[in-house]
N, C-alpha and C positions, 0 to 999 in steps of 0.2 A: 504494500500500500504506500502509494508516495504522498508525502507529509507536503499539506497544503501552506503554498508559498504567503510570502507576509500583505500581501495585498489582500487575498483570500480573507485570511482571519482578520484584516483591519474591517473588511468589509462585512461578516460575519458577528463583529463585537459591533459597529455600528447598529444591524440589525436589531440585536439582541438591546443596545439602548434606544430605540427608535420606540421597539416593541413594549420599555417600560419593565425588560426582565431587570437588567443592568442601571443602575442608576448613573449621573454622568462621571461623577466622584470612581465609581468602579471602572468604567468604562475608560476614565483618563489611567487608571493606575492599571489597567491591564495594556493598553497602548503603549505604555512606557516598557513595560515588560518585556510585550512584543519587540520594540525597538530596543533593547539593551540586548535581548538573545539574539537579533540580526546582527548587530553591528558584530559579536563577539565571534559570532558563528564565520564572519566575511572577515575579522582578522585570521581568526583558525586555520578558513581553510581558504589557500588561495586558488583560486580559479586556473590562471595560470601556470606553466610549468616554469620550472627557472631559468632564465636565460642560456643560449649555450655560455663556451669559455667566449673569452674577448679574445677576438682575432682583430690586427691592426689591417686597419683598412688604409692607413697613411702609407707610402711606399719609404723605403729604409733610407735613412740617412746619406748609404751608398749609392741608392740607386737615383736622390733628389740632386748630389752633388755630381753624376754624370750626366744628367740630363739639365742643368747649368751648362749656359755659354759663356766659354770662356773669353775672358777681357781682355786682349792685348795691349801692352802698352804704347800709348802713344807716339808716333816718332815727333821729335822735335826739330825745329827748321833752328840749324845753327848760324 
């Protein structure tokens, strides 16, 4: 059985106070609830996997100082 998401049950306790089971005093303290066990639940567990390693995407020092044009120096009118 898959456990109903937080929209569901906000909109299920809204009912429930609409309907007069839930007073609003309950209804704010179970909303809080609900939000304290979401937010904890979405540190827990991350949705994501974790990155790969870091590969350098910059090209190596050697390969930026061959691909520099070299300067010749200027000749001078003596």
């Amino acid at each position: 059985m898959e456990k109903p998401n937080l929209t569901d049950e906000l909109v299920r306790l809204a009912e429930l106070r609409d309907k007069g089971i839930l007073t609003e005093e309950e209804f704010q303290q179970q909303k809080q609830r609900l939000l304290a066990q979401n937010s904890q639940q979405e540190s827990a567990e991350p949705d994501l996997p974790p990155p790969p390693p870091h590969t350098h995407s910059r090209p190596s020092r050697i390969a930026r100082t061959l691909k520099k044009p070299r300067l010749l120096p200027q000749a001078t009118a003596a």
